[in-house]
C-alpha positions in Angstrom: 36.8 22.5 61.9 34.2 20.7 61.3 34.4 17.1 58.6 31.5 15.4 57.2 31.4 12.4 55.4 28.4 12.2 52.7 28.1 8.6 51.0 25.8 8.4 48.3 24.4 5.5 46.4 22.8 4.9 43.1 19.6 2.7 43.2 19.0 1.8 39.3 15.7 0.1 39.8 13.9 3.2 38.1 16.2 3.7 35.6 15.8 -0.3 34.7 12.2 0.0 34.9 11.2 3.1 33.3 14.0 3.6 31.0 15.4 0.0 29.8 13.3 -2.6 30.1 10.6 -0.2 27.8 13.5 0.4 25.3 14.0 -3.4 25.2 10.6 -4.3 24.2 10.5 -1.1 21.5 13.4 -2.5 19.9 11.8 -6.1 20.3 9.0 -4.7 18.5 11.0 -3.0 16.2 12.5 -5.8 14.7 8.8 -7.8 14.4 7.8 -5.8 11.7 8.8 -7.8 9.2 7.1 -10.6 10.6 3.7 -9.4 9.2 2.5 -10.4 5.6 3.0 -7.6 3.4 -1.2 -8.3 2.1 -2.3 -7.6 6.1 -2.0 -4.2 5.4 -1.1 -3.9 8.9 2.7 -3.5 8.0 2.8 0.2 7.6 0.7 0.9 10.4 2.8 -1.0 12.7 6.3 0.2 11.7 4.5 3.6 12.3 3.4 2.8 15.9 6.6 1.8 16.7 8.6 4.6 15.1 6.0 7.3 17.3 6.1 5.4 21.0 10.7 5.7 19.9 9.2 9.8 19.5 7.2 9.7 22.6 10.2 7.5 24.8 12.9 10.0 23.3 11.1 12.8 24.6 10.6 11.1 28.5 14.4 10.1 28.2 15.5 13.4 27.5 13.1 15.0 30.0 13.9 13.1 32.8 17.9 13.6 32.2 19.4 16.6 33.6 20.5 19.5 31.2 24.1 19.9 30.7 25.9 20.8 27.0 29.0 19.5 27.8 28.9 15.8 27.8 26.0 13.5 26.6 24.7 10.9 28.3 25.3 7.7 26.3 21.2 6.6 26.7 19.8 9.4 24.9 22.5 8.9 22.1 21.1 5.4 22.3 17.5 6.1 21.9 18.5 8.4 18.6 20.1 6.0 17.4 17.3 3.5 18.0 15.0 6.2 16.6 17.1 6.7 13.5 16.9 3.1 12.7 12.9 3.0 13.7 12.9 5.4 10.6 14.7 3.3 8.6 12.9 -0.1 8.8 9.9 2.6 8.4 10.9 3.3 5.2 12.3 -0.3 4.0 8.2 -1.8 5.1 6.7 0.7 3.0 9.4 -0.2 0.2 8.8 -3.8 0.6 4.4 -3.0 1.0 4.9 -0.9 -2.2 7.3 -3.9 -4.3 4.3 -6.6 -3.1 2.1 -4.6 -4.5 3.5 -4.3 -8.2 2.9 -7.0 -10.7 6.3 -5.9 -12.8 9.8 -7.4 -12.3 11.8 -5.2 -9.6 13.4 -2.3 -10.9 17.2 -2.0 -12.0 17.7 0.7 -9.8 16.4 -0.6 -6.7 18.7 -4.0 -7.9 22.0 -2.3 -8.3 21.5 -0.7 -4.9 20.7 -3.5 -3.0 24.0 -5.2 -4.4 25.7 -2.5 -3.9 24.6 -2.1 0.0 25.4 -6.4 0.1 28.6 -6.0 -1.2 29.3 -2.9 1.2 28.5 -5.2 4.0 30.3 -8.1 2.8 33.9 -5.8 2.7 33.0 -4.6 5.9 32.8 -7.8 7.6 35.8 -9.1 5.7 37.9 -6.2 6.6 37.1 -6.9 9.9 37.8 -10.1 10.1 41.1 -9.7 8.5 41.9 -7.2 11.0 41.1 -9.7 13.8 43.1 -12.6 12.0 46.0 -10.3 11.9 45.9 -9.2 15.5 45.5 -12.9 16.5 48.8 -14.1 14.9 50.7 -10.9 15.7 
């Protein structure tokens, strides 16, 4: 009978290379669009670039893991995510491009559902605080 021993180990300098320190900077990026002046014209443009290279890196990420339908690897739910929300601030700079560009009071609409999302936000982070006071004296 023969016994072998096999000891593997994981070297995550490419993954930390390749992988994370690119999605770092795209999500660095990400959040620098609203750092350009609505009049640049370059506001659009930029949130676009950004919301493409998220395309681009979700398709390396998901070529370079290994297929398998039974679990998912929590970076390529990551880089959806991160995609879903490159989409999003996509939308909100072409929102806030068109709004700049009207000479007209902003519309009720567009109001209501702004307070509506603040006041959403504002009972979520109450209710979570609550829930942490409680489990603090409890």
């Amino acid at each position: 009978m023969i016994i072998f021993d096999v000891y593997l180990k994981r070297k995550p300098t490419y993954v930390v290379n390749n992988i994370i320190l690119p999605l770092i900077v795209l999500i660095a990026l990400n959040g620098c669009v609203f750092l350009l002046p609505e009049r640049s014209g370059e506001k659009i443009g930029f949130a676009v670039t950004v919301f493409l290279s998220f395309m681009v890196f979700a398709t390396i990420v998901q070529a370079t893991l290994p297929v398998n339908s039974e679990n998912v690897c929590y970076l390529s739910v990551f880089v959806t995510l991160q995609t879903v929300e490159s989409s999003v601030i996509t939308i909100v700079a072409i929102c806030l491009v068109r709004i700049e560009g009207r000479s007209d009071r902003v519309p009720d609409w567009l109001a209501s559902v702004i307070m509506c999302l603040t006041c959403l936000q504002c009972f979520i982070a109450l209710v979570w605080y609550h829930k942490r006071w409680w489990r603090s004296i409890s």
